[in-house]
C-alpha positions as CSV (number, residue, x, y, z in Angstrom):
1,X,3.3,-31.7,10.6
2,X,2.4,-29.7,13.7
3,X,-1.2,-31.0,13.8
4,X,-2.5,-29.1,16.7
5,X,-1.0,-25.7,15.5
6,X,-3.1,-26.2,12.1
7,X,-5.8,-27.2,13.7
8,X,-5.9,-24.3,16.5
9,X,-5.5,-21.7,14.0
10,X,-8.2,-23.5,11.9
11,X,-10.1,-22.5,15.1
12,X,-8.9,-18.9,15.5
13,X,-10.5,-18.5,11.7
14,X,-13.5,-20.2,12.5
15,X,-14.2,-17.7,15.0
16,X,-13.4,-15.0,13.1
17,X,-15.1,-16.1,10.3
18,X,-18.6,-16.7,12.3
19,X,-18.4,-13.1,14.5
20,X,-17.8,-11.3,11.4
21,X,-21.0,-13.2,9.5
22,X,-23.0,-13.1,12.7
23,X,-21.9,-9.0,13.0
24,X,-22.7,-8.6,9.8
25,X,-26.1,-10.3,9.2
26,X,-27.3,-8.5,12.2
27,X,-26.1,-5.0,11.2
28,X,-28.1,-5.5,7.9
29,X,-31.2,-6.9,9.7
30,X,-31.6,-4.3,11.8
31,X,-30.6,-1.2,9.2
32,X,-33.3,-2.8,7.6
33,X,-35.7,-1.8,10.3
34,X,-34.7,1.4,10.4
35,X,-34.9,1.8,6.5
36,X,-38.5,0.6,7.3
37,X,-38.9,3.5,9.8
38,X,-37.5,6.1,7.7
39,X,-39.6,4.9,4.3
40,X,-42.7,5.1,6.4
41,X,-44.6,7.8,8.3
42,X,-41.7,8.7,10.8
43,X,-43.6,8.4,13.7
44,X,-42.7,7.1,17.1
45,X,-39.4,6.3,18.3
46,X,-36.3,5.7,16.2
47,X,-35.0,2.2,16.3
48,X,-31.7,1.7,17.7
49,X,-29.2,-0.2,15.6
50,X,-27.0,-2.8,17.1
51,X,-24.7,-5.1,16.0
52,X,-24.4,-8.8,18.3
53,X,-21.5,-8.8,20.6
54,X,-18.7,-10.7,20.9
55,X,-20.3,-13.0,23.5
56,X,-23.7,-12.9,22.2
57,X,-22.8,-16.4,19.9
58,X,-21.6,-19.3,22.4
59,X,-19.3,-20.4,19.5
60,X,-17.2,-17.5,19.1
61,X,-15.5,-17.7,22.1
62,X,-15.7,-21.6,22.5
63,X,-13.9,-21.6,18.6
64,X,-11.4,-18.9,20.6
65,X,-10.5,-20.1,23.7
66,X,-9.8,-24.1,22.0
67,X,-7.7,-22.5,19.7
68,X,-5.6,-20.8,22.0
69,X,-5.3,-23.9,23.9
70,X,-4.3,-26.1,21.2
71,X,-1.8,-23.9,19.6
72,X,-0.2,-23.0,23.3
73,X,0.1,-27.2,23.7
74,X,1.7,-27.2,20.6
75,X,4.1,-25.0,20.8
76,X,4.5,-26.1,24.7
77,X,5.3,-30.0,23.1
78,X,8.2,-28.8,21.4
């Protein structure tokens, strides 16, 4: 069993998983202002909507990087 190539790409999905929730989430929460705006009077300045970046969530590229490691040591053990 290659334990730390399971476990790094258990880490490469983790990230995935948690930017495209955290991109997601945010996306709706802010469309939601704007749906506000555009139900309302229509005065003042549009919102802008924007979706976090990649860096904006300490675990994304934490999750990343240690999975990268682990599967690099892994195959660099055989």
């Amino acid at each position: 069993m290659n334990f730390f190539r399971v476990i790094g790409i258990v880490f490469f999905v983790m990230s995935g998983l948690i930017y495209t929730l955290e991109r997601g989430f945010s996306l709706i929460s802010t469309s939601i202002v704007k749906a506000g705006f555009y139900s309302g009077t229509k005065t003042g300045e549009v919102p802008i909507v924007e979706a976090s970046g990649f860096s904006t969530n300490f675990f994304v590229p934490l999750f990343l990087v240690i999975g990268v490691v682990l599967v690099i040591y892994d195959f660099k053990k055989k």
